[in-house]
C-alpha positions in Angstrom: 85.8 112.2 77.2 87.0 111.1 80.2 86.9 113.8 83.0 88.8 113.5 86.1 88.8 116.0 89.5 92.5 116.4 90.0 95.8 119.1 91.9 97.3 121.3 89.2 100.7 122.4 90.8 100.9 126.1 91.0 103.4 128.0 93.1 107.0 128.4 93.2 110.0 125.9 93.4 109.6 123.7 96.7 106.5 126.3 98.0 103.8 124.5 96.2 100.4 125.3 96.0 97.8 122.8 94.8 94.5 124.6 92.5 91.5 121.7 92.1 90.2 121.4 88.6 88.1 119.1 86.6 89.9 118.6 83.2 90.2 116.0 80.9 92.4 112.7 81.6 94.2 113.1 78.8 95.4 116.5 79.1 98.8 117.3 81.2 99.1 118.0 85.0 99.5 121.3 84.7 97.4 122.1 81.1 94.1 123.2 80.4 91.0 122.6 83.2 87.3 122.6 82.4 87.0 124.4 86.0 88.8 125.3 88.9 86.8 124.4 91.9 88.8 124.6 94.8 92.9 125.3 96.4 94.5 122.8 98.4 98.1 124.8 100.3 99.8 121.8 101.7 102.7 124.3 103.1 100.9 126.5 105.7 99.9 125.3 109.3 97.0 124.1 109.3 97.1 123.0 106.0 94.4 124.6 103.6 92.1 123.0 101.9 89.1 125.3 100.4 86.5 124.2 97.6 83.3 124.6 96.0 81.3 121.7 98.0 78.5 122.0 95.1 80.9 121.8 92.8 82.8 119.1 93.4 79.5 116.8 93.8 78.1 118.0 90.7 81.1 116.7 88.7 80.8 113.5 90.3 77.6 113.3 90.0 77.7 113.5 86.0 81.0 110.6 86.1 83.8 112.7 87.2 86.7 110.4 88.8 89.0 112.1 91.5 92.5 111.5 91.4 93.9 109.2 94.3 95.1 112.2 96.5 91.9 114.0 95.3 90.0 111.4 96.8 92.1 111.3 100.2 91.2 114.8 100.7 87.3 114.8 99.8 86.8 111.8 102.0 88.4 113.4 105.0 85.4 116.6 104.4 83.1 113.6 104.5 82.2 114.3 100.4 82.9 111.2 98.8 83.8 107.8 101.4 87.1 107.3 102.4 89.0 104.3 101.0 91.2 101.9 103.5 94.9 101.8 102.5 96.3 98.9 102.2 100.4 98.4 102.2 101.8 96.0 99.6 104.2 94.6 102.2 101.9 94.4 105.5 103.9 93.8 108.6 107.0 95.2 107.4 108.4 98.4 108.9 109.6 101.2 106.3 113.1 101.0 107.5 113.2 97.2 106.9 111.5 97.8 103.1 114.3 100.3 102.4 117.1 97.8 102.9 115.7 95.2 100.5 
């Protein structure tokens, strides 16, 4: 089984709110979770970000994988190490790569 820390979307239409779980890859976005271990509220200033800290590090420790923006937020708390982005079209500005 392949178990991944990831956001279930909660909350209503354009207010979300973000739980974190550990569930299986295979199951849907928003379907069952092996455990809920944290809230992420991207709407409210600051954002919120709240999570089980133990948690979190025992899943990983046992092969857990965190989603992409799953790992964007743990490596800003200084739980997992942040990862560099790199763009696909370096020295390009966004306003040029939306007229091509």
């Amino acid at each position: 089984m392949a178990i991944r820390i990831r956001l279930k979307r909660q909350g209503k239409k354009k207010q979300p709110v973000y739980r974190l779980v550990v569930a299986d890859s295979r199951d849907a976005r928003s379907g069952q979770a092996i455990e809920v271990v944290g809230l992420y509220n991207p709407t409210t200033q600051p954002v919120a970000f709240n999570f089980n800290e133990d948690r979190v590090k025992y899943w990983l420790s046992v092969g857990a994988q965190p989603s992409d923006p799953v790992q964007r937020l743990l490596g800003a708390q200084g739980v997992v190490p942040q990862v560099k982005r790199i763009s696909a079209t370096p020295g390009v500005s966004k306003k040029d790569r939306k007229k091509a």
